[in-house]
Chimera marker file (.cmm) of the C-alpha trace (Angstrom):
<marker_set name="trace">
<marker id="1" x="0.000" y="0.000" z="0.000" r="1" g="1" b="0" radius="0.5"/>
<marker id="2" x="2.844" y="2.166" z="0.402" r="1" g="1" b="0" radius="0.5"/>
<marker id="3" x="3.715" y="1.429" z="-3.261" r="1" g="1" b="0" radius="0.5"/>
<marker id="4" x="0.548" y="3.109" z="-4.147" r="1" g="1" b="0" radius="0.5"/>
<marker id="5" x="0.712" y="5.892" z="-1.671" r="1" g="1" b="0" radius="0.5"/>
<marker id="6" x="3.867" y="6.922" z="-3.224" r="1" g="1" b="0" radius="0.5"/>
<marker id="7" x="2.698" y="6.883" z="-6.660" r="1" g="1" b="0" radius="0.5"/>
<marker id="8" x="-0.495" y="8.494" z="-5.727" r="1" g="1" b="0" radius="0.5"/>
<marker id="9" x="1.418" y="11.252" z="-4.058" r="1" g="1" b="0" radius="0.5"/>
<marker id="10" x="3.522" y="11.725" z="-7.414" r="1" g="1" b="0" radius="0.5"/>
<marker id="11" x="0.597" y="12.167" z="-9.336" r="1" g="1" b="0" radius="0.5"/>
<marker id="12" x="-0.602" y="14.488" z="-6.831" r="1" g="1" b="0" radius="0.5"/>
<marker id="13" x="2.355" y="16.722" z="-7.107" r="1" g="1" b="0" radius="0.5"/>
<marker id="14" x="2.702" y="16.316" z="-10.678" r="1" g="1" b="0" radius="0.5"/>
<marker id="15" x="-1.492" y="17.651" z="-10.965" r="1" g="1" b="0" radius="0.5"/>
<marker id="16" x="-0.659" y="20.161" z="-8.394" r="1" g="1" b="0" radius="0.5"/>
<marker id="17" x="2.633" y="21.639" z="-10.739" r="1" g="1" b="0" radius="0.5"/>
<marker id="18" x="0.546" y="21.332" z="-13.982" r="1" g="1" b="0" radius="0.5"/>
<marker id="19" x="-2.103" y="23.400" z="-12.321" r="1" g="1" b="0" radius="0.5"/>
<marker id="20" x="0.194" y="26.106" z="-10.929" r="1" g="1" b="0" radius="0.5"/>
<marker id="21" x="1.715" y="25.842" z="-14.367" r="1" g="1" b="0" radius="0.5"/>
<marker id="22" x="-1.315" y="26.090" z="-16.255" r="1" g="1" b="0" radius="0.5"/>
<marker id="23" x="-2.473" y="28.864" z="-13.850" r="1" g="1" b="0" radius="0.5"/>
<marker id="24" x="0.818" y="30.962" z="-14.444" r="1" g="1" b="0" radius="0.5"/>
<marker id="25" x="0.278" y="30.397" z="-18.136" r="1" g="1" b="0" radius="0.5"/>
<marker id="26" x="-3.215" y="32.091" z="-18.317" r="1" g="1" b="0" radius="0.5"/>
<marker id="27" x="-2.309" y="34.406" z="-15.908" r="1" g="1" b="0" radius="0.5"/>
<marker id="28" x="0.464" y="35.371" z="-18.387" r="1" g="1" b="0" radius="0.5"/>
<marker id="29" x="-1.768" y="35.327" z="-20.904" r="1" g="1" b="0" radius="0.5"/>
<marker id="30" x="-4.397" y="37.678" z="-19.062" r="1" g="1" b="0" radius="0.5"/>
<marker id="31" x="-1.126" y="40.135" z="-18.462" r="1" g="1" b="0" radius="0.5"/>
<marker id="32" x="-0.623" y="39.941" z="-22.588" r="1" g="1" b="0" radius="0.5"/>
<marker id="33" x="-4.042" y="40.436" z="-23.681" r="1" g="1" b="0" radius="0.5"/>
<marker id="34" x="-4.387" y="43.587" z="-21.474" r="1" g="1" b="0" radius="0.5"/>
<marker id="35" x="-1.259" y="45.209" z="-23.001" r="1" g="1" b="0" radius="0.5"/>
<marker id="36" x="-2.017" y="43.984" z="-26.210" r="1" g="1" b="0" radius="0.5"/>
<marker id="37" x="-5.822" y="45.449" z="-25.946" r="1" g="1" b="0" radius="0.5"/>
<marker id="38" x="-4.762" y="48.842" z="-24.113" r="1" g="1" b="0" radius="0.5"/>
<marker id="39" x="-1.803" y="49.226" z="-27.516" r="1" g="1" b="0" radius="0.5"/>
<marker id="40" x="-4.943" y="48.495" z="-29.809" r="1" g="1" b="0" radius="0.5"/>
<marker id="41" x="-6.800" y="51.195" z="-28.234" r="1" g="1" b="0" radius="0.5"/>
<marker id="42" x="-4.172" y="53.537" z="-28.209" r="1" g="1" b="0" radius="0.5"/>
<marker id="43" x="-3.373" y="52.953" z="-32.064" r="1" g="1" b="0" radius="0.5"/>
<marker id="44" x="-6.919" y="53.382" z="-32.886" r="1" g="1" b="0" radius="0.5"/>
<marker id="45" x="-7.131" y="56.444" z="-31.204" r="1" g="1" b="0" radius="0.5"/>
<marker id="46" x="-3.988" y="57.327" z="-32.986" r="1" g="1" b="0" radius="0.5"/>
<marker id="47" x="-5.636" y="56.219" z="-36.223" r="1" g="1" b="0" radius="0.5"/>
<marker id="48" x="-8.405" y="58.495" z="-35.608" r="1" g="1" b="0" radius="0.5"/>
<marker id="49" x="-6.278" y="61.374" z="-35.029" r="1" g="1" b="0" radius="0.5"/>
<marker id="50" x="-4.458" y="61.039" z="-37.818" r="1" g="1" b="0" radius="0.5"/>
<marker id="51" x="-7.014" y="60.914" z="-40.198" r="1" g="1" b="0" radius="0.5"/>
<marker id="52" x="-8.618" y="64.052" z="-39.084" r="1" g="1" b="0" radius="0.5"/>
<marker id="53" x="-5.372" y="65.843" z="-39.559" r="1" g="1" b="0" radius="0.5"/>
<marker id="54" x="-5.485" y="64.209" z="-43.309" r="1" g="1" b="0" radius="0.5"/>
<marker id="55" x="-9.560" y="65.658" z="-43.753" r="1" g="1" b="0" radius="0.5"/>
<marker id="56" x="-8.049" y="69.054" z="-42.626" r="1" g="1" b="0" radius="0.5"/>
<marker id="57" x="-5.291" y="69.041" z="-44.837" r="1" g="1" b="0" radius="0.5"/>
<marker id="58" x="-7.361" y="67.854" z="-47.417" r="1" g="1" b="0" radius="0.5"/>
<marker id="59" x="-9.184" y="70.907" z="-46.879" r="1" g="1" b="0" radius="0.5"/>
<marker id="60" x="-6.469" y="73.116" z="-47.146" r="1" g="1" b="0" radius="0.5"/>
<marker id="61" x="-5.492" y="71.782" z="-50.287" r="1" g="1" b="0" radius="0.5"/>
<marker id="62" x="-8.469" y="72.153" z="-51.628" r="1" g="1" b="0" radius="0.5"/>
<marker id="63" x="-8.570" y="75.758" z="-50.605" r="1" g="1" b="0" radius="0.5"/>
<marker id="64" x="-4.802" y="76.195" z="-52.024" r="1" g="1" b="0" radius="0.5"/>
<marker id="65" x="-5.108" y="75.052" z="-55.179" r="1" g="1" b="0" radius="0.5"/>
<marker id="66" x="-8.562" y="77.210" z="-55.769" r="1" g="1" b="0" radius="0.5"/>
<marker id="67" x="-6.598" y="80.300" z="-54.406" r="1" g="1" b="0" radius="0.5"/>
<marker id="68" x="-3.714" y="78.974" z="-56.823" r="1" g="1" b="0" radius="0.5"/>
<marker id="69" x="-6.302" y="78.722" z="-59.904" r="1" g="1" b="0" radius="0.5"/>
<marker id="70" x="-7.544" y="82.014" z="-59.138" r="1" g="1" b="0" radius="0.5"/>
<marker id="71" x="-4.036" y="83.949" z="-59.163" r="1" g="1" b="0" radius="0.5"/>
<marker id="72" x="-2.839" y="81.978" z="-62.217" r="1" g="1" b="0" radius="0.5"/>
<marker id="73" x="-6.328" y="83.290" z="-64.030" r="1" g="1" b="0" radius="0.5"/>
<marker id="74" x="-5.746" y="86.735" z="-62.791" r="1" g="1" b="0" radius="0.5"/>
<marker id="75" x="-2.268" y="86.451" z="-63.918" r="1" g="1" b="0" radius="0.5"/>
<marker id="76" x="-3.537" y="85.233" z="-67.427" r="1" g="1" b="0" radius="0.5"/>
<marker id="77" x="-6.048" y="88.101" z="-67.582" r="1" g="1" b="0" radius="0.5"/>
<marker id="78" x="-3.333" y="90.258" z="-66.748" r="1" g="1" b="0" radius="0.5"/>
<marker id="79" x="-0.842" y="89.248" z="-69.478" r="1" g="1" b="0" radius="0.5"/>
<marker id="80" x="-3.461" y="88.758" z="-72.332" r="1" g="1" b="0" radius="0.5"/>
<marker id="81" x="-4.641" y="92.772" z="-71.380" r="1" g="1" b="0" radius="0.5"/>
<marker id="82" x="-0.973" y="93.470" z="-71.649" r="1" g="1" b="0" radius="0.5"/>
<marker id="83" x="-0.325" y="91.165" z="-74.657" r="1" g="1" b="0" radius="0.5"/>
<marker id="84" x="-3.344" y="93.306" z="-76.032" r="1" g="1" b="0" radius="0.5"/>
<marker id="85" x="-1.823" y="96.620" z="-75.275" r="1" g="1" b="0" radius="0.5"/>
<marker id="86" x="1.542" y="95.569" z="-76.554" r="1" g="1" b="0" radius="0.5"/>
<marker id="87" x="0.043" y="94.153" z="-79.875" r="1" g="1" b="0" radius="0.5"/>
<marker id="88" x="-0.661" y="97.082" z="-81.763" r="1" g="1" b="0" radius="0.5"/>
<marker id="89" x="-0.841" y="95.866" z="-85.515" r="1" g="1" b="0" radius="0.5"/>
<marker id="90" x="1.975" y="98.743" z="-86.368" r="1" g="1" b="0" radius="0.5"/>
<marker id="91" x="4.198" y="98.148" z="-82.904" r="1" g="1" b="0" radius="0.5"/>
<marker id="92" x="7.394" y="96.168" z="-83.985" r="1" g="1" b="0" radius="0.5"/>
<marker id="93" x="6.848" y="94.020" z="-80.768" r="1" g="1" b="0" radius="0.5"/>
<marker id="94" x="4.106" y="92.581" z="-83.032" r="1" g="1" b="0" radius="0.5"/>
<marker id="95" x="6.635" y="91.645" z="-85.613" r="1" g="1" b="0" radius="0.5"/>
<marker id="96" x="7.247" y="87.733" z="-85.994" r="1" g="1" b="0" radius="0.5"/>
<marker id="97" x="10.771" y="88.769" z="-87.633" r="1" g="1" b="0" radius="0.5"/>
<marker id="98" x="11.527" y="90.439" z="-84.847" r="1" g="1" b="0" radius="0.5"/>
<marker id="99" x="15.416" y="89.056" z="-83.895" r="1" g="1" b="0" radius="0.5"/>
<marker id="100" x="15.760" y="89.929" z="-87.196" r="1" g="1" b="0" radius="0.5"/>
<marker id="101" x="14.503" y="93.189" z="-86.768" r="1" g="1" b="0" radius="0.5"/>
<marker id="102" x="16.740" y="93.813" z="-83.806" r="1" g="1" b="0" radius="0.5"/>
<marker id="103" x="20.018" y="92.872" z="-85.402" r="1" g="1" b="0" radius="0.5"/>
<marker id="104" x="19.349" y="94.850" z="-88.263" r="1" g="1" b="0" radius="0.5"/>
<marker id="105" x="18.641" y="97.851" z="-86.056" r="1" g="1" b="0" radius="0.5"/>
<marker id="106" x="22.216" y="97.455" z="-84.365" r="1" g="1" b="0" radius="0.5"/>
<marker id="107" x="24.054" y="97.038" z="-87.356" r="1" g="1" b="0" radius="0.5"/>
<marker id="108" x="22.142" y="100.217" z="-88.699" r="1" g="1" b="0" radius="0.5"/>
<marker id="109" x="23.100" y="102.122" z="-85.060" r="1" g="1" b="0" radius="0.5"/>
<marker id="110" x="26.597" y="100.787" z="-84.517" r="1" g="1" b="0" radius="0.5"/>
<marker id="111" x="27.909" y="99.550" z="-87.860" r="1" g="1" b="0" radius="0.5"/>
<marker id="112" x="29.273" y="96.828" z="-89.536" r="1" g="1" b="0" radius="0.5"/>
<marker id="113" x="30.771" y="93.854" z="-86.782" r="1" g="1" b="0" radius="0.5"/>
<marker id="114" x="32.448" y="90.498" z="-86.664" r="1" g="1" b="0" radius="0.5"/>
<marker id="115" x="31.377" y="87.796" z="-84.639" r="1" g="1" b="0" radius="0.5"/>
<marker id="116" x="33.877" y="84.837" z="-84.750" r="1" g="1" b="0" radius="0.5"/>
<marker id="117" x="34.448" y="82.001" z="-82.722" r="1" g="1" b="0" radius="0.5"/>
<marker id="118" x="36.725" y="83.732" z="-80.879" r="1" g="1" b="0" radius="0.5"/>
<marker id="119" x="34.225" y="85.903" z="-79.852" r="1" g="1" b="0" radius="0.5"/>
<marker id="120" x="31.408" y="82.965" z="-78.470" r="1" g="1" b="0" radius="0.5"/>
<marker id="121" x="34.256" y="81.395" z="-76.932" r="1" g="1" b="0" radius="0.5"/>
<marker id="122" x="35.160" y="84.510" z="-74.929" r="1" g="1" b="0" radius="0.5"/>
<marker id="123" x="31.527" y="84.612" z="-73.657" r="1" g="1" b="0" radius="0.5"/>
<marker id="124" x="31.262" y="82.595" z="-70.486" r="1" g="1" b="0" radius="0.5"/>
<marker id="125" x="28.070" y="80.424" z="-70.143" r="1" g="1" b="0" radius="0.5"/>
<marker id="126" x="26.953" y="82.465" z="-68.040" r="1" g="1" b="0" radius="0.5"/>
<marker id="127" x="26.627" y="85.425" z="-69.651" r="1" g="1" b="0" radius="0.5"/>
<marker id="128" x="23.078" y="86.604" z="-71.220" r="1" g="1" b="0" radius="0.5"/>
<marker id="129" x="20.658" y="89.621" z="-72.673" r="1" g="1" b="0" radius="0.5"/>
<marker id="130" x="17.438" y="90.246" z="-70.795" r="1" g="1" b="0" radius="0.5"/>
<marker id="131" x="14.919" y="91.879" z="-73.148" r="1" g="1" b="0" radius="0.5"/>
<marker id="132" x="12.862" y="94.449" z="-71.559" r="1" g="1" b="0" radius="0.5"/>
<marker id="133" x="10.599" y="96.836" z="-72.832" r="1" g="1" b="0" radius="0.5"/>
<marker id="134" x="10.036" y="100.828" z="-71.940" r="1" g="1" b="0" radius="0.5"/>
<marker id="135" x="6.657" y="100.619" z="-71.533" r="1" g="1" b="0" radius="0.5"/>
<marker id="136" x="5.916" y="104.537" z="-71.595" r="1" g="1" b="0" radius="0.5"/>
<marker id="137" x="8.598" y="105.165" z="-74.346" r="1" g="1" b="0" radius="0.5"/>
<marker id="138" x="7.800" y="101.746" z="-76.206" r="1" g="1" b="0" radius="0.5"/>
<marker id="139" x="11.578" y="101.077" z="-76.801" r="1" g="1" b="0" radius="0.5"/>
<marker id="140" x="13.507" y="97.469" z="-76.518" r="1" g="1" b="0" radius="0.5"/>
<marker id="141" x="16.111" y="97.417" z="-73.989" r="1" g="1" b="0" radius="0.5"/>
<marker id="142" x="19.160" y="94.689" z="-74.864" r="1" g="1" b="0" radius="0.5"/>
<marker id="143" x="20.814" y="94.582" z="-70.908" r="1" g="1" b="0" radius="0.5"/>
<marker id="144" x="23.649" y="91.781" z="-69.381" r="1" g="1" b="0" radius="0.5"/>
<marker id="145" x="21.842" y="93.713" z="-66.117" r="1" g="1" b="0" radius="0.5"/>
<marker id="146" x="19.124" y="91.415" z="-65.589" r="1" g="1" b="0" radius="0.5"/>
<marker id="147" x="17.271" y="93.781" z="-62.663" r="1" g="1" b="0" radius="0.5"/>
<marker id="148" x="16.845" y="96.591" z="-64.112" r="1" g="1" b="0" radius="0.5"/>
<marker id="149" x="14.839" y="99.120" z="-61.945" r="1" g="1" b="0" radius="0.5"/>
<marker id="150" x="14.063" y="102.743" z="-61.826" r="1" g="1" b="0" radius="0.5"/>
<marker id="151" x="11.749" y="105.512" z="-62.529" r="1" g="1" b="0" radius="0.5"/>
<marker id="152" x="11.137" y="103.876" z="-66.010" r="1" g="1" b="0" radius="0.5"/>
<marker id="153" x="8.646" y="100.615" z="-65.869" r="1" g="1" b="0" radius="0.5"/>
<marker id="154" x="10.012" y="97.515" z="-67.644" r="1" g="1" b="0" radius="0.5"/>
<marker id="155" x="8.005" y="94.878" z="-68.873" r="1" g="1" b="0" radius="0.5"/>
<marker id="156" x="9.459" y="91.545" z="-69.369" r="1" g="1" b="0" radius="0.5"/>
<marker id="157" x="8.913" y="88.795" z="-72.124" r="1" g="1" b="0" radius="0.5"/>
<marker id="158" x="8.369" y="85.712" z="-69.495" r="1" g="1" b="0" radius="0.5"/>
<marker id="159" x="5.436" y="84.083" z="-69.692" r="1" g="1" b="0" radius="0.5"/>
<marker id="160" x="4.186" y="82.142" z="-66.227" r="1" g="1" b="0" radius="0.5"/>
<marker id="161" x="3.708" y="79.005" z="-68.203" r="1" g="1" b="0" radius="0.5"/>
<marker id="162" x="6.692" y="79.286" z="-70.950" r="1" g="1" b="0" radius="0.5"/>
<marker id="163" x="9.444" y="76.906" z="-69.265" r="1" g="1" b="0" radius="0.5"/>
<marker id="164" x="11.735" y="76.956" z="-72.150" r="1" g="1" b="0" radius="0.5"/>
<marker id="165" x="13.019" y="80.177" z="-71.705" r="1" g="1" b="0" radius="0.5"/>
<marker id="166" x="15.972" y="80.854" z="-74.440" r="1" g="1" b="0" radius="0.5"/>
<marker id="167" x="18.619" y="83.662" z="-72.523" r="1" g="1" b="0" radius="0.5"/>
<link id1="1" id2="2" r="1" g="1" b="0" radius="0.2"/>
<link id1="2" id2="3" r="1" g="1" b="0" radius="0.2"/>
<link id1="3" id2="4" r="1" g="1" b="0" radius="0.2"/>
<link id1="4" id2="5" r="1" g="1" b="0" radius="0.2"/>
<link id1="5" id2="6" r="1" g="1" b="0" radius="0.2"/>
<link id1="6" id2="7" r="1" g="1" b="0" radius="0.2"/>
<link id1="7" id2="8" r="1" g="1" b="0" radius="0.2"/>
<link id1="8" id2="9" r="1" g="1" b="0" radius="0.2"/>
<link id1="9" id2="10" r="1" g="1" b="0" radius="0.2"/>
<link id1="10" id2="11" r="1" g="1" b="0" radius="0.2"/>
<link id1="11" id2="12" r="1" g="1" b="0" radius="0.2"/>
<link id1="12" id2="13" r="1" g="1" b="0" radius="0.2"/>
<link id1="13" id2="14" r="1" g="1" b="0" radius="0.2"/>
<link id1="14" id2="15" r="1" g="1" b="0" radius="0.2"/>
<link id1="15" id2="16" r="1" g="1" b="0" radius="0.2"/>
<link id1="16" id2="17" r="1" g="1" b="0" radius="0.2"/>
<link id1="17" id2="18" r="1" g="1" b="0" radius="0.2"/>
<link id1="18" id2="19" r="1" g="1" b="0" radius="0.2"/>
<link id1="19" id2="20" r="1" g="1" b="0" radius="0.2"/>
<link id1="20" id2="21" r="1" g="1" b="0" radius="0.2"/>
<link id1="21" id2="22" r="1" g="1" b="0" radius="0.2"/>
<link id1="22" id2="23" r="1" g="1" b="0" radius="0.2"/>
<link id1="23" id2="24" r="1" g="1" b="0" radius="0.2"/>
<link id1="24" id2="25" r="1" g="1" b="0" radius="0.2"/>
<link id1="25" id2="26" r="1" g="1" b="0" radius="0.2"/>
<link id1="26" id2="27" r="1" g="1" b="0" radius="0.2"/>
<link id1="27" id2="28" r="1" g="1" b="0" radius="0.2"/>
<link id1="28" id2="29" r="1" g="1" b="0" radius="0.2"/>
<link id1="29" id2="30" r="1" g="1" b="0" radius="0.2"/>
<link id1="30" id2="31" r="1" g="1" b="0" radius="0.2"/>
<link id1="31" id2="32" r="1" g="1" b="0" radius="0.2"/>
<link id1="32" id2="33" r="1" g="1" b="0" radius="0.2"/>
<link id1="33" id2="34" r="1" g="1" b="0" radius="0.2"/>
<link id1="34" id2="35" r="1" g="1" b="0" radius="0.2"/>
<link id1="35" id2="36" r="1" g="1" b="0" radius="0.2"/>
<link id1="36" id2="37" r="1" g="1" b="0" radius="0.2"/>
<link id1="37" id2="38" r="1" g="1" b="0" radius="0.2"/>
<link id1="38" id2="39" r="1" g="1" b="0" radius="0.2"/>
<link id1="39" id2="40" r="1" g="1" b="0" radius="0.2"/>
<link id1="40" id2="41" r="1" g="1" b="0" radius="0.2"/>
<link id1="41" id2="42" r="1" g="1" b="0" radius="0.2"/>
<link id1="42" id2="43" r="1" g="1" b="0" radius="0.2"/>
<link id1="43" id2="44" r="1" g="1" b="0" radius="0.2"/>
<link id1="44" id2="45" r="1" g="1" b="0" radius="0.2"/>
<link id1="45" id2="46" r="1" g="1" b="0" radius="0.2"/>
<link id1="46" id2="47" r="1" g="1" b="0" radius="0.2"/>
<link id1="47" id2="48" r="1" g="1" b="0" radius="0.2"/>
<link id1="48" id2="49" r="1" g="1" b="0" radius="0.2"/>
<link id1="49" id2="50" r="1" g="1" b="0" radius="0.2"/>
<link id1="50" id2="51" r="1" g="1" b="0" radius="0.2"/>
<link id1="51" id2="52" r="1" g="1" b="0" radius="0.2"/>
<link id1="52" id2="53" r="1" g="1" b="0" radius="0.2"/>
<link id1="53" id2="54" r="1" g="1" b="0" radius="0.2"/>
<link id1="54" id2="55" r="1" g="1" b="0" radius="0.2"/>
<link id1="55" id2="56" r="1" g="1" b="0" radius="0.2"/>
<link id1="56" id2="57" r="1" g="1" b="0" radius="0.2"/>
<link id1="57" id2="58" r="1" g="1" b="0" radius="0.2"/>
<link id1="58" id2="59" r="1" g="1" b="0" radius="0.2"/>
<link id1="59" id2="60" r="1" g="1" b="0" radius="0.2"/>
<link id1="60" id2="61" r="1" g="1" b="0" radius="0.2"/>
<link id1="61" id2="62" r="1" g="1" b="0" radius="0.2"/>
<link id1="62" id2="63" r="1" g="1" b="0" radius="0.2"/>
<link id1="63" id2="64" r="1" g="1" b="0" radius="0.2"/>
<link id1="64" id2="65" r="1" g="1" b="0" radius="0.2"/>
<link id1="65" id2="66" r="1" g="1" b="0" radius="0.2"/>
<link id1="66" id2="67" r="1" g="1" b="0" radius="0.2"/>
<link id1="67" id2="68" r="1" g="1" b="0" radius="0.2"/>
<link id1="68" id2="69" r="1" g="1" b="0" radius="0.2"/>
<link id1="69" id2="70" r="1" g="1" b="0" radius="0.2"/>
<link id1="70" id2="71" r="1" g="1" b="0" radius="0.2"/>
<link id1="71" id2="72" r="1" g="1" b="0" radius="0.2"/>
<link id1="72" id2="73" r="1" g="1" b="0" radius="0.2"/>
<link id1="73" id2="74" r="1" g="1" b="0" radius="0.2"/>
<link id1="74" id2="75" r="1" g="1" b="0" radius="0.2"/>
<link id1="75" id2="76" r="1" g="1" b="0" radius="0.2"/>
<link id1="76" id2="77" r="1" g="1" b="0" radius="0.2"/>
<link id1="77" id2="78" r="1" g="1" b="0" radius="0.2"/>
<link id1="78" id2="79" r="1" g="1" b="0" radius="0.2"/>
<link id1="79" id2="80" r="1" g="1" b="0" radius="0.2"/>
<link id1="80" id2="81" r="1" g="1" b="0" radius="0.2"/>
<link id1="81" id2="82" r="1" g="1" b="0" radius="0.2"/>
<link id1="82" id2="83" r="1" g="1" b="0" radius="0.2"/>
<link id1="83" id2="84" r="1" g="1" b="0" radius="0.2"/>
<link id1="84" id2="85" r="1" g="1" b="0" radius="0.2"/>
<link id1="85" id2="86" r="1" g="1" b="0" radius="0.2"/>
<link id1="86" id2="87" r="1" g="1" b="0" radius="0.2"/>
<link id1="87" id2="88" r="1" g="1" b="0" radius="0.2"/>
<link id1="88" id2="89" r="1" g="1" b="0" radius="0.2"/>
<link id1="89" id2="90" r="1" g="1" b="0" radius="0.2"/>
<link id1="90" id2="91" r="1" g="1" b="0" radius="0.2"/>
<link id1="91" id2="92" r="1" g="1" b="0" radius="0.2"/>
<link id1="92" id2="93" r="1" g="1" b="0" radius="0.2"/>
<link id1="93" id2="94" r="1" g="1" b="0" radius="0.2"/>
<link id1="94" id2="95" r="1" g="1" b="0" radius="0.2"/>
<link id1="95" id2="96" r="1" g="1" b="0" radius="0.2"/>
<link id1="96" id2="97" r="1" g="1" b="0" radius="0.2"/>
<link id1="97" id2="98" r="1" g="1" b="0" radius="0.2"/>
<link id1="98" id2="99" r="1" g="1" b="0" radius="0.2"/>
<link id1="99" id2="100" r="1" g="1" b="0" radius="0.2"/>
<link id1="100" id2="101" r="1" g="1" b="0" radius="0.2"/>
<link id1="101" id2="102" r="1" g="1" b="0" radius="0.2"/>
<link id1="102" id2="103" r="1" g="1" b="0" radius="0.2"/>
<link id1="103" id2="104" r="1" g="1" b="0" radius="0.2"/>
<link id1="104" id2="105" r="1" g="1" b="0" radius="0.2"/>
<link id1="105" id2="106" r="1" g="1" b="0" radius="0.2"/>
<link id1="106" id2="107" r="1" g="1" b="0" radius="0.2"/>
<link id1="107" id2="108" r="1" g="1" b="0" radius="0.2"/>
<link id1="108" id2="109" r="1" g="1" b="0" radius="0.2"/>
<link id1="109" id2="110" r="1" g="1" b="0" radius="0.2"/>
<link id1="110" id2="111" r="1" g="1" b="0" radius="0.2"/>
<link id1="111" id2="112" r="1" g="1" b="0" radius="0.2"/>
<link id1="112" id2="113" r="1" g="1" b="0" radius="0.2"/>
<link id1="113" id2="114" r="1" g="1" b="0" radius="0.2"/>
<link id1="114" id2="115" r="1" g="1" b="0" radius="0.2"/>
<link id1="115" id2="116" r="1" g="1" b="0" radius="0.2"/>
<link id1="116" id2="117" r="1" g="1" b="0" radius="0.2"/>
<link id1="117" id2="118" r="1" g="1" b="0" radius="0.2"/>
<link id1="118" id2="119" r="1" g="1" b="0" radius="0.2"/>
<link id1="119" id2="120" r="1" g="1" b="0" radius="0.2"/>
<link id1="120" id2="121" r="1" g="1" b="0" radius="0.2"/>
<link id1="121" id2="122" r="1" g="1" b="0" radius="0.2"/>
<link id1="122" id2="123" r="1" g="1" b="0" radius="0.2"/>
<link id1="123" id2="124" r="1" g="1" b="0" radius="0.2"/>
<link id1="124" id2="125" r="1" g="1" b="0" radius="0.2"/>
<link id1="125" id2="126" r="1" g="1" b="0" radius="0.2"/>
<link id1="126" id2="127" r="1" g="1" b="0" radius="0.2"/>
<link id1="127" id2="128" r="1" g="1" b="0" radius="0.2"/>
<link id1="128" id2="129" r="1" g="1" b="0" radius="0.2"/>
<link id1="129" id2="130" r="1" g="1" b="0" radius="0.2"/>
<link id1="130" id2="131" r="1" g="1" b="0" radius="0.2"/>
<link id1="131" id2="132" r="1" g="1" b="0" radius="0.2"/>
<link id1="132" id2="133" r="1" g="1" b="0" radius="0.2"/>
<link id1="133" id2="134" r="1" g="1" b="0" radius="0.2"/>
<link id1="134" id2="135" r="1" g="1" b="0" radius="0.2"/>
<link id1="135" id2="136" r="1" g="1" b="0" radius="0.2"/>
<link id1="136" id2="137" r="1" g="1" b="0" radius="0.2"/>
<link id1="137" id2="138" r="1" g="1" b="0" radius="0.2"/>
<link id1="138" id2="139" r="1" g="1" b="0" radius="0.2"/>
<link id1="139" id2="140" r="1" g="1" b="0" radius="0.2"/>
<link id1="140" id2="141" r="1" g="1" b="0" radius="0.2"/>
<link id1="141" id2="142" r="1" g="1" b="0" radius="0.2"/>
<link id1="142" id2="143" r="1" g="1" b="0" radius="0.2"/>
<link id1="143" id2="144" r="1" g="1" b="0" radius="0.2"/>
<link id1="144" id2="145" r="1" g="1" b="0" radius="0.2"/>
<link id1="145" id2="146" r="1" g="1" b="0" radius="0.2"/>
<link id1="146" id2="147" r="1" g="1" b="0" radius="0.2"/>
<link id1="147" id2="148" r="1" g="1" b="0" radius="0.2"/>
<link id1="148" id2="149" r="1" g="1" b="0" radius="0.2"/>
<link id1="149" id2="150" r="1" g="1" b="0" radius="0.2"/>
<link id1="150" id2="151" r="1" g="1" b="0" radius="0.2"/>
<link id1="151" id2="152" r="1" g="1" b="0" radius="0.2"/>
<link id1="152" id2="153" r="1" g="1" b="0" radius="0.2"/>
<link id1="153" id2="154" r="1" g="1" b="0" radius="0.2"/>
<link id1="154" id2="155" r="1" g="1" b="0" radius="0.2"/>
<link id1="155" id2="156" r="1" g="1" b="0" radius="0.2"/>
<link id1="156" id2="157" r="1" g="1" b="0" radius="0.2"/>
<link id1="157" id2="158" r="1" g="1" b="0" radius="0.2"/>
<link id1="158" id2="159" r="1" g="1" b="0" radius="0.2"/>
<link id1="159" id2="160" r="1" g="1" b="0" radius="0.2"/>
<link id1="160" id2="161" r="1" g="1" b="0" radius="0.2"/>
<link id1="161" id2="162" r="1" g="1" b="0" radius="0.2"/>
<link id1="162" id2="163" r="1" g="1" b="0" radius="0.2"/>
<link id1="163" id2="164" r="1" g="1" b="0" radius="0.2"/>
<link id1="164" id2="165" r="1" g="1" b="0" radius="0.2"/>
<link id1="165" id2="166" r="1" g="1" b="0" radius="0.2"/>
<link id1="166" id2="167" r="1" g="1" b="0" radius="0.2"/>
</marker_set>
């Protein structure tokens, strides 16, 4: 009988581990799913927060690219009155010759030149003519000063949408 006792109190002690074992384990596992639910929350919340930053900025988008829309129209209006005023069927600006024009116009003022290679290659890349035009006097002024200001007003040939600029 002491055979059996023995085994008997074994099995006891082995139930008694597996249930403090088992019991640990879900206790564990109740620690786990508390963290894991309380980081759910807090990304949700997160969630949430971020996508009513994203509506507002939507918003503001929106409301930046109709302001946008509305300067680049104004600006449009702007140039074709000006393209308007500036296309007078007898002003030279009108003229689709006009380099042309202009080169004849210095050779008439200054005379007769050479332009070599020597000459390009003595220009650094960097060097360029703005066009501008005297808007009260109507003349073309050739400048390597490309901010001209003063008591005359300049209008420039850039176009807001031309991206191909030549200088």
């Amino acid at each position: 009988m002491t055979f059996f006792v023995i085994i008997h109190s074994v099995m006891i002690v082995c139930y008694a581990s597996m249930t403090y074992f088992i019991w640990r384990g879900w206790k564990d596992n109740q620690i786990k799913k508390k963290y894991n639910t309380a980081l759910r929350n807090s990304v949700i919340a997160l969630v949430e927060d971020m996508q009513k930053e994203i509506d507002k900025n939507e918003k503001l988008v929106a409301e930046a690219k109709r302001q946008v829309a509305d300067t680049m129209s104004a600006v449009k209006a702007d140039m074709s009155s000006l393209d308007s005023e500036l296309h007078d069927p007898n002003d030279i600006m009108n003229n689709p010759a006009l380099l042309g024009s202009i080169l004849t116009a210095i050779v008439v003022k200054y005379g007769d030149m050479r332009l070599g290679v020597k000459d390009m290659i003595l220009t650094e890349e960097s060097e360029y003519v703005s066009v501008y035009v005297d808007t009260e006097t109507k003349e073309m002024i050739l400048s390597t000063e490309h901010d001209l200001e003063g008591d005359t007003s300049y209008f420039t040939f850039i176009n807001p949408s031309d991206d191909e600029t030549y200088h």
